[in-house]
LODOVO-389193 format. One line per field, with one value per residue: residue in one letter; z, x, y of N, C-alpha, C in turn. Coordinates in steps of 0.02 Angstrom, whole numbers, plus 32768, in hexadecimal, padded with zeros to 4 digits. Example, Ala and Ser with C-alpha at 12.3 -4.5 7.8 and 13.67 -1.06 7.14 Angstrom:
BEGIN
resn	c(a_s)
n_pz	c(8186_8162)
n_px	c(8294_8282)
n_py	c(7EE4_7F90)
ca_pz	c(8186_8165)
ca_px	c(8267_82AC)
ca_py	c(7F1F_7FCB)
c_pz	c(8186_818A)
c_px	c(8294_8285)
c_py	c(7F5B_8002)
//
This chain:
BEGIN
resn	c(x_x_x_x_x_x_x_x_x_x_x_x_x_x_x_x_x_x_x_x_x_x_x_x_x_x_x_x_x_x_x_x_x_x_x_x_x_x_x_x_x_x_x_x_x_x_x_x_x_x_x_x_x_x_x_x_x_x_x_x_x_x_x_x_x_x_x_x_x_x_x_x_x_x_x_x_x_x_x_x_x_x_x_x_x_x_x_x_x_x_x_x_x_x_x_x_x_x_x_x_x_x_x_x_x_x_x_x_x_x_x_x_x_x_x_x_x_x_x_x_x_x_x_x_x_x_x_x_x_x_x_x_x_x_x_x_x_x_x_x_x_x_x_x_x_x_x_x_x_x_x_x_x_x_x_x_x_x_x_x_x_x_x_x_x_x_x_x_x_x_x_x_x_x_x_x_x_x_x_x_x_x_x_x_x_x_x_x_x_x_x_x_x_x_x_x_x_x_x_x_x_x_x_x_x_x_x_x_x_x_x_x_x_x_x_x_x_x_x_x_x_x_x_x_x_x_x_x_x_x_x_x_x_x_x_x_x_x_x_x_x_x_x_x_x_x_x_x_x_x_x_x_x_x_x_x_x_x_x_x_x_x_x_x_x_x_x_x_x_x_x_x_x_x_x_x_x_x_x_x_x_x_x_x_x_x_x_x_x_x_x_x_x_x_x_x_x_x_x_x_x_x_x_x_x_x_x_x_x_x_x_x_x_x_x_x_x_x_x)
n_pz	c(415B_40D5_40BC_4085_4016_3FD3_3F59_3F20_3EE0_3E72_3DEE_3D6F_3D6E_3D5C_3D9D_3DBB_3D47_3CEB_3D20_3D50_3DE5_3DFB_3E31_3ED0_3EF3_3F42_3FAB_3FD0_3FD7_3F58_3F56_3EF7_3EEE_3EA5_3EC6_3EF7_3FA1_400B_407B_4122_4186_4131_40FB_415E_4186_4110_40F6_4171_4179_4149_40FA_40AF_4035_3F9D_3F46_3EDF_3EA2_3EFF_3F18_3F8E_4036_40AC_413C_41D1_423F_4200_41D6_4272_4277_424A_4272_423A_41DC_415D_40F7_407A_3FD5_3F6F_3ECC_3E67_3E90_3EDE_3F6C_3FB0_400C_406F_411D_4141_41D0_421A_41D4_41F8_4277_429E_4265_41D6_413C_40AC_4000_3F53_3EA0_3DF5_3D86_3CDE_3CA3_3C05_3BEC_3C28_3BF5_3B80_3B95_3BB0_3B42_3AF7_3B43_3B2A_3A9A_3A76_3AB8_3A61_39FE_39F0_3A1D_3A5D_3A64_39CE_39B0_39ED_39CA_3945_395D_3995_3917_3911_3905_386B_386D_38F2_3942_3933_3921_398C_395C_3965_3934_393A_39B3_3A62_3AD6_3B70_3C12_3CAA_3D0E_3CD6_3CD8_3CCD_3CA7_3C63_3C10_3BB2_3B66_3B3E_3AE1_3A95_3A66_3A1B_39CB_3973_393B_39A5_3A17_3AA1_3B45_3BEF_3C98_3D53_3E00_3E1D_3D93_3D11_3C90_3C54_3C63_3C26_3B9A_3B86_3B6D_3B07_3B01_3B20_3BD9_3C36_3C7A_3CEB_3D3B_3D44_3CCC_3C74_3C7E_3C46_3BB6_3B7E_3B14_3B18_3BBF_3C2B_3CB9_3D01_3D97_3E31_3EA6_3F3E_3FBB_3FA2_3F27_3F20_3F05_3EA9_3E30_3E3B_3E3C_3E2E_3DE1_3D5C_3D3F_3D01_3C6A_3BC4_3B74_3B11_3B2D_3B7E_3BF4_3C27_3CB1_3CEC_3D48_3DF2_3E4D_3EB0_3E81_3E3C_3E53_3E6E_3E85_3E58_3DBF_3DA0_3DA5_3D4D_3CE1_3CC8_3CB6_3C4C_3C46_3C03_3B8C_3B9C_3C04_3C18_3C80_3CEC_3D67_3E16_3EAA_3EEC_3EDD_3EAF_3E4C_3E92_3E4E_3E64_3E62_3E2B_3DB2_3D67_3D1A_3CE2_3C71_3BD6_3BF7_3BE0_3C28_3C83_3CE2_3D3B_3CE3_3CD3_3CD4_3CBF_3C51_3C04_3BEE_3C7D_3CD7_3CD6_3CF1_3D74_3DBC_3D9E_3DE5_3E5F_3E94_3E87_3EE8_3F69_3F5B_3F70_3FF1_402C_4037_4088_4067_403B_3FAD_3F58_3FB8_400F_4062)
n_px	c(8509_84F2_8446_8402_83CB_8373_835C_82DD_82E5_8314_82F6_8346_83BA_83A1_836F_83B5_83E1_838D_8334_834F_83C3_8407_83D4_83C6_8433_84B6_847D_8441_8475_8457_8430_8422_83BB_83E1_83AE_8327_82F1_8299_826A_8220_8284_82F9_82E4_82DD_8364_83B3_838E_83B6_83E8_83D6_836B_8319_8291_8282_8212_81C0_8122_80B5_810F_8163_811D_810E_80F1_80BE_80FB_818B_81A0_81B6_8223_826E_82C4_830B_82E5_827A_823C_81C8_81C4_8147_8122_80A7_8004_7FB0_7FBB_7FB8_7FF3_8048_8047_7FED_7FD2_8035_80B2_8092_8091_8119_8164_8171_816A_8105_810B_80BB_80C5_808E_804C_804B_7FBF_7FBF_8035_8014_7FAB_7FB1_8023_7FB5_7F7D_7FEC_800F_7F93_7F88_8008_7FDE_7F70_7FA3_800D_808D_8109_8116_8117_8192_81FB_8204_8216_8293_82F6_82E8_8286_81DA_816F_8106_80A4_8047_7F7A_7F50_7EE4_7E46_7E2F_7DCC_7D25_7D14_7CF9_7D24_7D2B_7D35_7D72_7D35_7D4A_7D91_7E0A_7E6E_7E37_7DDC_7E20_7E6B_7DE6_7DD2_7E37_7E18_7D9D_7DC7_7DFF_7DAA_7D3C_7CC7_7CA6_7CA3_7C67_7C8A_7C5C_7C33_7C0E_7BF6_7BA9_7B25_7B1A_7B94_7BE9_7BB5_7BD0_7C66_7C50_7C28_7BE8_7B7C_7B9D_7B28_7B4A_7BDD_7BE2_7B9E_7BE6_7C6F_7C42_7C37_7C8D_7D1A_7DA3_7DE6_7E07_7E48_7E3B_7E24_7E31_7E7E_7E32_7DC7_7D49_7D67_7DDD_7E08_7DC4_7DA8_7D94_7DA6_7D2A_7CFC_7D47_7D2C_7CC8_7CF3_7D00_7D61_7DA6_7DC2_7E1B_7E94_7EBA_7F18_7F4E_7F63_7F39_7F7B_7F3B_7EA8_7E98_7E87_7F0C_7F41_7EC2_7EC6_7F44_7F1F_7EB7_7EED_7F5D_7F12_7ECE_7E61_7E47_7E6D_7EE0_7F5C_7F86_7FF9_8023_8042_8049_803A_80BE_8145_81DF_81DC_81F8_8269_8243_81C0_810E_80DB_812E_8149_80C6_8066_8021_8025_804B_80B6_80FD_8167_812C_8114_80BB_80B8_8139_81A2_81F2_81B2_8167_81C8_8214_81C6_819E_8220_8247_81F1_81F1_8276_8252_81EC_8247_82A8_8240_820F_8286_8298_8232_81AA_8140_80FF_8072_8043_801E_7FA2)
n_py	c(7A2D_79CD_796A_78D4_7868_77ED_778B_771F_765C_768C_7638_765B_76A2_773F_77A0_7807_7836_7866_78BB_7975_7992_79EB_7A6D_7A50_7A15_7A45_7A39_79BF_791C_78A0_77FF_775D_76CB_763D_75BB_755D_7565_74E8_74DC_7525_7530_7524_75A8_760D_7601_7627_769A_76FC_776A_77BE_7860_787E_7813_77E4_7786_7719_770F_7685_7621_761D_7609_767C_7677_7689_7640_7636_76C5_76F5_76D2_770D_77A3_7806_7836_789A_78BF_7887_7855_7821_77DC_780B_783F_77F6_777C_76E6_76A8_76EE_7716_77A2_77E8_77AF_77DD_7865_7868_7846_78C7_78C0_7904_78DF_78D2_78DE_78B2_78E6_788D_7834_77ED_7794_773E_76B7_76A8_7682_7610_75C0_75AB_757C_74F6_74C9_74BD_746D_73E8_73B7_73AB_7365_738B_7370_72F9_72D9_732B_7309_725F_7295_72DD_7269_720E_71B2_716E_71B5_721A_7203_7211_725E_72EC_7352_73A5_746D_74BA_74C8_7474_746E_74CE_74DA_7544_7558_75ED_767C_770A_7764_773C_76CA_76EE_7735_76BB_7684_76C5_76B1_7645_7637_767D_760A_75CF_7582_7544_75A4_7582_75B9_75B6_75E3_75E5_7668_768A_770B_7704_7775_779F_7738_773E_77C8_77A5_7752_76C5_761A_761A_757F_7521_74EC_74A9_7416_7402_7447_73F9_738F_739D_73EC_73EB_740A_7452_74CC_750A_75A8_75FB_7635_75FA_75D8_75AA_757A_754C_74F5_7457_7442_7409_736A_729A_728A_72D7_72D8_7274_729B_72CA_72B5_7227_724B_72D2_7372_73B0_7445_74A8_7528_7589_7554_74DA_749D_74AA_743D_7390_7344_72B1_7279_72A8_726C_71E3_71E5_71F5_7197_7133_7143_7189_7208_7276_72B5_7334_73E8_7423_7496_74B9_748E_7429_741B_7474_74B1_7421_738F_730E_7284_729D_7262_7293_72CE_7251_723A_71EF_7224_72B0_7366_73C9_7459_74CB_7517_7593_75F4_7677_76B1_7708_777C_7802_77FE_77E3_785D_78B0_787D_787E_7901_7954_7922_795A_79CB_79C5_79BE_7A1B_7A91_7A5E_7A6C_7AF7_7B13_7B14_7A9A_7A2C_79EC_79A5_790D_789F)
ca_pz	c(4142_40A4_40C2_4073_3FDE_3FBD_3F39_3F2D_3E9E_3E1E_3DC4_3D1F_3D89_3D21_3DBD_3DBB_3CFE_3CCD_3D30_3D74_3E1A_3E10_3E83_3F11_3EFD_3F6E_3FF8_3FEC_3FAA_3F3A_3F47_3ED5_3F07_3E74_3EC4_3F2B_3FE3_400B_40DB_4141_41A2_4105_40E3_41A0_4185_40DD_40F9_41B1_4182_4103_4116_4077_4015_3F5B_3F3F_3E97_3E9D_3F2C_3F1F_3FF3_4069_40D6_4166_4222_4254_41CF_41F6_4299_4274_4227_428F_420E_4185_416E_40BC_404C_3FA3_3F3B_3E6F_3E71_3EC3_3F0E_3F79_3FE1_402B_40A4_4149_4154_4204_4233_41C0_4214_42BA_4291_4251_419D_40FF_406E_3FBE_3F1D_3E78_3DC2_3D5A_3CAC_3C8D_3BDC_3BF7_3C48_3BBB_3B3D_3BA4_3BBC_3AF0_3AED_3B39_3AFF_3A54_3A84_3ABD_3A24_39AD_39FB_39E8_3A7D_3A44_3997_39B5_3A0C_3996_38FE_396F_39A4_38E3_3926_38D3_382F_387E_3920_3963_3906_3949_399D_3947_3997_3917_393E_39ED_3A89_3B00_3BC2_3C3E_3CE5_3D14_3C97_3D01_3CA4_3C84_3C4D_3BE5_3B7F_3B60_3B28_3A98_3A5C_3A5B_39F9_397D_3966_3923_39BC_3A34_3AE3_3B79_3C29_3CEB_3D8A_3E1F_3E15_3D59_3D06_3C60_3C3F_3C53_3BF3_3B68_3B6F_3B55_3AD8_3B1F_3B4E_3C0E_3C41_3CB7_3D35_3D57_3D0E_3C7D_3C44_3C6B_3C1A_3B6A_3B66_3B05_3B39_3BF2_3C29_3CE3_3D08_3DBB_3E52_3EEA_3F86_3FF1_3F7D_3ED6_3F36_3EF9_3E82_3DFF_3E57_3E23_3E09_3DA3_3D39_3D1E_3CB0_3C3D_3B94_3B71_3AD7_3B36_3B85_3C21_3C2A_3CE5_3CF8_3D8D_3E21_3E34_3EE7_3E75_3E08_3E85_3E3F_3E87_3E17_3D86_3D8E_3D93_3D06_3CA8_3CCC_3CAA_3C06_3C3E_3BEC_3B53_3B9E_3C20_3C2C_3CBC_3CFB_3DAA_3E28_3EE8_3F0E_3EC0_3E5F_3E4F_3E9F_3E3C_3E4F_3E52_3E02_3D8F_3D4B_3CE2_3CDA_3C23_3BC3_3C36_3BEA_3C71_3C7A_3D26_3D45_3CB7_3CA2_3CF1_3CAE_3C26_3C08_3C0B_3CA8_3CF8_3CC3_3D28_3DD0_3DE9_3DAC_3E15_3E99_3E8A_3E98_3F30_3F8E_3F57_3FB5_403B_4065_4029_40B9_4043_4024_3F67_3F3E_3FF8_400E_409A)
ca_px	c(8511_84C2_841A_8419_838D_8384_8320_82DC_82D0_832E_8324_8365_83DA_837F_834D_83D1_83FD_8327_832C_8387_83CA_842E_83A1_83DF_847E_84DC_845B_8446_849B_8447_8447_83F4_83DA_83B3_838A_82F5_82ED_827A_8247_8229_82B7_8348_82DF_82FD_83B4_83D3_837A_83AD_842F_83B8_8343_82DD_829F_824D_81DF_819A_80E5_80A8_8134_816C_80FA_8130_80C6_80D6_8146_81BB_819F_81B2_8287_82A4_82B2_8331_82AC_8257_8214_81BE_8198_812D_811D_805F_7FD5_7F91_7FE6_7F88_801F_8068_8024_8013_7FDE_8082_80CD_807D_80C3_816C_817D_8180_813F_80F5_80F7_80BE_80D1_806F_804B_8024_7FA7_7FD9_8070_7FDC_7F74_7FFF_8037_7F80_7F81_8041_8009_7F51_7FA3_8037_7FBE_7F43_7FBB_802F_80BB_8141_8120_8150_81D0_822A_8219_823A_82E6_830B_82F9_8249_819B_8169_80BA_807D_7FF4_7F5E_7F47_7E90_7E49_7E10_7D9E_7CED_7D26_7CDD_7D5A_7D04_7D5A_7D50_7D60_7D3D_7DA3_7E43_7E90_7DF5_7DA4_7E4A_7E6B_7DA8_7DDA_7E52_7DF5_7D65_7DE5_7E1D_7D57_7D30_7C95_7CBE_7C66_7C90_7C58_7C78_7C0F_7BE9_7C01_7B53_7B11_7B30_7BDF_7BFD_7B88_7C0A_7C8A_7C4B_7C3B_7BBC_7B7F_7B95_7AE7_7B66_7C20_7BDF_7B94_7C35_7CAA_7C22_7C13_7CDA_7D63_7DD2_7DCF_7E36_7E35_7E33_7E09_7E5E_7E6F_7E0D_7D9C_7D19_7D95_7E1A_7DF1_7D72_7DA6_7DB4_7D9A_7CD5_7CDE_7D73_7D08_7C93_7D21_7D0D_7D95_7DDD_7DD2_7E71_7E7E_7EE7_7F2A_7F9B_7F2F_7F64_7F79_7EFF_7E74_7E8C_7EA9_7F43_7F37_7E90_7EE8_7F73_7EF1_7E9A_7F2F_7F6C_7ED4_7EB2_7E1D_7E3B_7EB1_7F24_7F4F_7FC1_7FEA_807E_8041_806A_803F_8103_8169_81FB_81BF_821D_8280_8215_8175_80FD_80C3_8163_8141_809B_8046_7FE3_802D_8083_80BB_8124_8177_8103_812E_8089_80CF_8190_81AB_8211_8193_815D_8213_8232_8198_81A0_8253_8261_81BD_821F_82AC_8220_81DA_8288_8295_81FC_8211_82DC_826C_81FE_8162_813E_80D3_806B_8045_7FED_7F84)
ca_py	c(79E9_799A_793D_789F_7863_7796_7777_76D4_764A_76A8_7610_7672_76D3_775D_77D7_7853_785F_786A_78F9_7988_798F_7A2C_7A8B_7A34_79DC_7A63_7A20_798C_78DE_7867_77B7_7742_7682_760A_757E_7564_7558_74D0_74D3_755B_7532_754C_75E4_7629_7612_7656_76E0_770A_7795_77EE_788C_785D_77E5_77DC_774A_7709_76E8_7672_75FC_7618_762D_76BC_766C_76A2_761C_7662_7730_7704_76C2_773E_77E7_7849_7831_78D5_78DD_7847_7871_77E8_77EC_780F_7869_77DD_7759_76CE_7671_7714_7725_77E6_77E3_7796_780A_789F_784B_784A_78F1_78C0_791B_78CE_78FE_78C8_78D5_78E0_784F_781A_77A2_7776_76F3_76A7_769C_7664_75D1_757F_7595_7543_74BC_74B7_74AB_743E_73B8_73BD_73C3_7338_73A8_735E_72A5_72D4_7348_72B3_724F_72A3_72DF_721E_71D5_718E_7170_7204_7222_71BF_7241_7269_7323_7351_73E9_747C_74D6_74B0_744C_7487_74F7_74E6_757B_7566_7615_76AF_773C_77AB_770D_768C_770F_772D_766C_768D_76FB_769D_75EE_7667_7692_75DC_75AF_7558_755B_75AD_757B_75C6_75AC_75D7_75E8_76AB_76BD_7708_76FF_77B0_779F_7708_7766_77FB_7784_773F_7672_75FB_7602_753A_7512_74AF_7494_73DE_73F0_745F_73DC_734C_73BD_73F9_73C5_741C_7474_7502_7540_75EA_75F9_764E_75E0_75D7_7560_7564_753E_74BC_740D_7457_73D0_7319_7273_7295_7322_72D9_722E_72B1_72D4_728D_7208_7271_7315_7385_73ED_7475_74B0_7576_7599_7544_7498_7479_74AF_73F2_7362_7324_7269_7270_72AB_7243_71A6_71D4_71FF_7146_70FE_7167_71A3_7252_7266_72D4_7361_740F_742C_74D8_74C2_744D_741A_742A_749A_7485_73EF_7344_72F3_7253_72A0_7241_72DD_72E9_7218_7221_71D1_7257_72ED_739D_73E3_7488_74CA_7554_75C7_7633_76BE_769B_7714_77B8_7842_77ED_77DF_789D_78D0_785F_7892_7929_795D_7907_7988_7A28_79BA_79AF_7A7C_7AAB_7A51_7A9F_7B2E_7B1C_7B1B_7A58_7A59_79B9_797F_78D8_7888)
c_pz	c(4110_40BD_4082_4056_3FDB_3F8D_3F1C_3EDD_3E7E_3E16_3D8B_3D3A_3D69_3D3D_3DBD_3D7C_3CE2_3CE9_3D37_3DA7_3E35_3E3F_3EAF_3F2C_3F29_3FAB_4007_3FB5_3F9D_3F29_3F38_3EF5_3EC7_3E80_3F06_3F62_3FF2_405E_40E4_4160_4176_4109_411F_4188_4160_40EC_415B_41BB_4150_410F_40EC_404B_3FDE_3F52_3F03_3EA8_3EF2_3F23_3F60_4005_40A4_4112_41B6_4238_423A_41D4_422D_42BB_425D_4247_4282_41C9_418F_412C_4090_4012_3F71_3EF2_3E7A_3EA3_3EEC_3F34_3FB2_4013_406A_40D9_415E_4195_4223_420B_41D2_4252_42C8_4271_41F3_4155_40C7_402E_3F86_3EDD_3E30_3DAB_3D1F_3C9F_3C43_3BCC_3C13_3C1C_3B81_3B50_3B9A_3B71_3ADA_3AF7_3B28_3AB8_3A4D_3A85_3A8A_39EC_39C4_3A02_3A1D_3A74_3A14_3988_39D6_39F8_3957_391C_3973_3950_38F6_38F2_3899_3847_38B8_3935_3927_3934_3956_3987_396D_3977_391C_3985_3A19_3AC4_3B47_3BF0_3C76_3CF9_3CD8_3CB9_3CB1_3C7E_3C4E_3C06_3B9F_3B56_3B32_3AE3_3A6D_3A47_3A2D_39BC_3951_394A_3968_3A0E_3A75_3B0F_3BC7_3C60_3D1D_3DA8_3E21_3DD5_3D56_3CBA_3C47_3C58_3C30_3BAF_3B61_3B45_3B08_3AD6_3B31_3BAA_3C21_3C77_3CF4_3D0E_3D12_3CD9_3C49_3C40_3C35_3BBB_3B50_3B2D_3B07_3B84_3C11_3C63_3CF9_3D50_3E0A_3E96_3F1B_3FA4_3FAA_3F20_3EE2_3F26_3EAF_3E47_3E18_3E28_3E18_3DCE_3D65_3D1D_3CF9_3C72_3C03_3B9C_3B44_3AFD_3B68_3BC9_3C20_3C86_3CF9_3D30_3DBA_3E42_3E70_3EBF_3E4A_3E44_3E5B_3E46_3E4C_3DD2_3D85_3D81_3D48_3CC0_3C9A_3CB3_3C58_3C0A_3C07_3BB3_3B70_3BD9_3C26_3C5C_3CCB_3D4F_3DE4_3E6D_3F15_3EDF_3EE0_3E8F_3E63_3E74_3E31_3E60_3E21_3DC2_3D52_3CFF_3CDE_3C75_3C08_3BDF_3C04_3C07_3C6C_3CC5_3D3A_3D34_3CAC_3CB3_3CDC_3C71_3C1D_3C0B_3C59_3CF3_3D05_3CFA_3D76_3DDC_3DE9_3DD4_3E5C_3EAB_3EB2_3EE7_3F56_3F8B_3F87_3FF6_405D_4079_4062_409F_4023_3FE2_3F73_3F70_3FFA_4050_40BE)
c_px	c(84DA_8497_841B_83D9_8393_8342_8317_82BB_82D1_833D_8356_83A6_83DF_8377_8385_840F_83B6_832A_8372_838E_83E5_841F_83BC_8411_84AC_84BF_8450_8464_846D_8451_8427_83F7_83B4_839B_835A_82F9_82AA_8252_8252_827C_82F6_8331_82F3_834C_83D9_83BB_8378_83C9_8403_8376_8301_82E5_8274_8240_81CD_8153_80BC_80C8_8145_8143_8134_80F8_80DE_810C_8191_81C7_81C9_820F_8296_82B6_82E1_8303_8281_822A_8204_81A4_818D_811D_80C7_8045_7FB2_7FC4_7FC9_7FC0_8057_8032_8028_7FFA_8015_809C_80DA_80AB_80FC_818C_8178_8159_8131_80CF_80EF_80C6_808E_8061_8034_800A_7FA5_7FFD_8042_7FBA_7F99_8009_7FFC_7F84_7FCF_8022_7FD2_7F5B_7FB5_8012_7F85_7F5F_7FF6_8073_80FB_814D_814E_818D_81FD_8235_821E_828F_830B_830E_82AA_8205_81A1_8134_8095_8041_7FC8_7F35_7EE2_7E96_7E21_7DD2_7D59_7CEB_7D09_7D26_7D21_7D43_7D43_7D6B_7D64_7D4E_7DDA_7E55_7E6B_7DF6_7DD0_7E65_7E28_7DAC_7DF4_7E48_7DB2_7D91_7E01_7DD7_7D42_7CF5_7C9E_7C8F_7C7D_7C53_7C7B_7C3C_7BD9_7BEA_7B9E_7B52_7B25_7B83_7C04_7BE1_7BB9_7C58_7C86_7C40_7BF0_7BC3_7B66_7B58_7B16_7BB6_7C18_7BC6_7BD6_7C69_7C8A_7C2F_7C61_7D02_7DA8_7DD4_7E16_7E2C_7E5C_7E18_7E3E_7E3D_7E5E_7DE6_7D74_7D3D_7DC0_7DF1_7DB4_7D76_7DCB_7D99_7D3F_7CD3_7D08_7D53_7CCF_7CB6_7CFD_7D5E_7DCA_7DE1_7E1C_7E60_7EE0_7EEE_7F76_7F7B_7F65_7F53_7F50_7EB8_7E49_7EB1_7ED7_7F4D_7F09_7EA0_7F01_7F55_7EE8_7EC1_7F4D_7F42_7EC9_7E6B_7E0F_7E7A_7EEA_7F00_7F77_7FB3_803B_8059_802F_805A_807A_8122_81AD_81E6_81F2_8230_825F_81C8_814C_80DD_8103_815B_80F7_8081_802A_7FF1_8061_806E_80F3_8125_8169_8116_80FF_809F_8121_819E_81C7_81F6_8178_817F_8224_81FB_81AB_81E8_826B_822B_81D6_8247_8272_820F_8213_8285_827D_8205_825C_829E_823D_81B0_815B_8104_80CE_8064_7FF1_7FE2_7F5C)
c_py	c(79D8_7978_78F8_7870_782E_77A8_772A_76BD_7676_7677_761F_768F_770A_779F_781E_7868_785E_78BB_7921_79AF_79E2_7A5C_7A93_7A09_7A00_7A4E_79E5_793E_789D_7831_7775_76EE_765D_75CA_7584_753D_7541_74CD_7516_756A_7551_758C_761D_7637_7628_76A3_770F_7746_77CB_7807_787D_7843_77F3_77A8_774B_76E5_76CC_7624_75DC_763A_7644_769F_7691_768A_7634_769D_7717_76F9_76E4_779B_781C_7855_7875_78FD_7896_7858_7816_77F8_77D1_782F_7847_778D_7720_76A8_76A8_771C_7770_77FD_77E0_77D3_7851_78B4_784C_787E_78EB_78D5_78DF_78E6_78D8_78DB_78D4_789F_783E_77D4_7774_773A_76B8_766A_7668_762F_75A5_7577_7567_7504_7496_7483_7474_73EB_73AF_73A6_7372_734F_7399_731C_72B2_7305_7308_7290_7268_72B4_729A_71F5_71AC_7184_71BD_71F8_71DC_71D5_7249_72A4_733A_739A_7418_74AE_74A2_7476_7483_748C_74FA_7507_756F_75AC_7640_7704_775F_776B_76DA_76BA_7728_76EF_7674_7694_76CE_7645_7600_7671_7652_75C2_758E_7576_7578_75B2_7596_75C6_75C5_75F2_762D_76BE_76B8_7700_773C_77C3_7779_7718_779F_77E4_775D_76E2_7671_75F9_75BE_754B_751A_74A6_744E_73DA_7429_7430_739B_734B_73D3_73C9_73DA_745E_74A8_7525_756F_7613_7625_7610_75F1_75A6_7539_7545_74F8_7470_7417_7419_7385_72F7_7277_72B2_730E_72A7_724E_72C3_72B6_7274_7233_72C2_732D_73AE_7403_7493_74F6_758A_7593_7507_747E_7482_746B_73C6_7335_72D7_7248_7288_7275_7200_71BB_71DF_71B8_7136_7113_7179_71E2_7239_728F_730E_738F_7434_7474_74D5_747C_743D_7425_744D_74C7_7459_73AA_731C_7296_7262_7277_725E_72D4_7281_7200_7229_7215_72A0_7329_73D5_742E_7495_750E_7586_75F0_7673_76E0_76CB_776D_77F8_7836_7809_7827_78B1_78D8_7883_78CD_7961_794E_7932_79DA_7A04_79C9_79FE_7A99_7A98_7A7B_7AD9_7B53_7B1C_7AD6_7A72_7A14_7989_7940_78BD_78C6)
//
């Protein structure tokens, strides 16, 4: 009998024409879901009949409660090498492998410059109105030659963002708790003293940071009331690392001129979220990772995972 593959959030319904399945299509039957399963509970019941699952990112947590409904589940493969939202304890517990895959950090890089740009340049105002018949020039675009670029965060991702805020004329400053001087010196960037005097001296901020204790909240209403009024923050990370209540204030208020944001507290995002009409806000629905060399990887990495494992030889094992 066929084993039985769900792969989850295919929004594009993209996963099994990106790759190809042929491998393992005599073994097992692929079945894509494009819309996202929001509670543990739906996710129990869609997935109650199915041996494995492919995951995008850290979209569902795979938590215990969840392993522990599912006892035909026997393989989890996640798009990436690292994954903070599976419990692989539980996983262990329940028999179940886990595999990951490659990742490029590029699409990454590209988006924080999309919407870096986007918001600088004004460029969804006046696209809107020039489509609508509206104002000929309402923005008066902020420039970024000779402007100060603050990084929180100077890792694969930061340090490329780096380059290309270096190639744009503009001063680059980066922090984080363990960066040193001789790595921000390789890079080529100012090392900020302090967290605060990078966000005091910015004008435009860009984090770069991987979540954990010490990162979660890292930008509240303190740290956001050092902003300059005309400056920008940028947000492809992950959205507990900016307290989004304190955004959304100072976005109302106009404390800051603007913020882009692809990552979100809930995701997809609620229909009346307040994210979704906030003043000053472009927002994208967590696209840094969204892009066809990407897609071609995770799933067809996905495909070699599933392989190995019939195979008996799992490749790319995580936890």
């Amino acid at each position: 009998m066929r084993l039985r593959c769900a792969v989850l959030d295919d929004f594009q319904d993209i996963a099994t024409t990106v790759a190809d399945w042929s491998a393992v299509q005599d073994r097992v039957e692929v079945v894509s879901f494009t819309e996202h399963f929001a509670t543990e509970d739906e996710l129990a019941v869609a997935l109650a009949d199915f041996d494995i699952a492919v995951t995008l990112r850290e979209r569902i947590p795979f938590r215990a409660g969840l392993l522990d409904r599912l006892p035909r589940m026997k393989l989890l493969v996640a798009s990436g090498m690292r994954n903070s939202v599976i419990d692989y304890t539980a996983a262990e517990r329940n028999g179940v492998t886990v595999c990951g895959t490659t990742s490029s950090s590029t699409p990454p890089v590209e988006l924080t410059w999309a919407l870096l740009l986007g918001l600088a340049r004004g460029i969804v105002t006046e696209n809107n109105a020039l489509r609508a018949g509206g104002p000929w020039q309402s923005t008066v675009g902020a420039d970024l030659h000779g402007r100060r670029l603050g990084l929180l965060g100077l890792g694969k991702i930061g340090s490329r963002v780096a380059q290309v805020g270096l190639a744009f004329g503009m001063e680059v400053t980066a922090w984080s708790e363990n960066l040193t001087k001789e790595r921000a010196d390789e890079a080529g960037v100012h090392l900020a003293p302090s967290k605060e005097e990078l966000l005091r001296g910015s004008d435009f901020v860009s984090v770069h940071l991987v979540l954990g204790e010490r990162t979660r909240g890292l930008l509240g209403a303190p740290e956001l009331a050092l902003l300059k009024p005309t400056a920008y923050v940028v947000n492809t990370s992950r959205s507990a690392i900016v307290d989004q209540d304190a955004l959304l204030a100072a976005l109302h208020e106009g404390r800051i001129a603007g913020a882009g944001v692809d990552v979100f507290d809930i995701e997809p995002l609620p229909g009346d979220h307040p994210m979704r009409t906030a003043p000053r806000l472009l927002a994208t629905p967590h696209l840094g990772y969204v892009s066809h060399g990407n897609y071609r990887t995770y799933y067809g990495q996905a495909v070699e995972d599933v392989e190995a494992y019939l195979a008996g030889n799992p490749v790319r094992r995580l936890g």
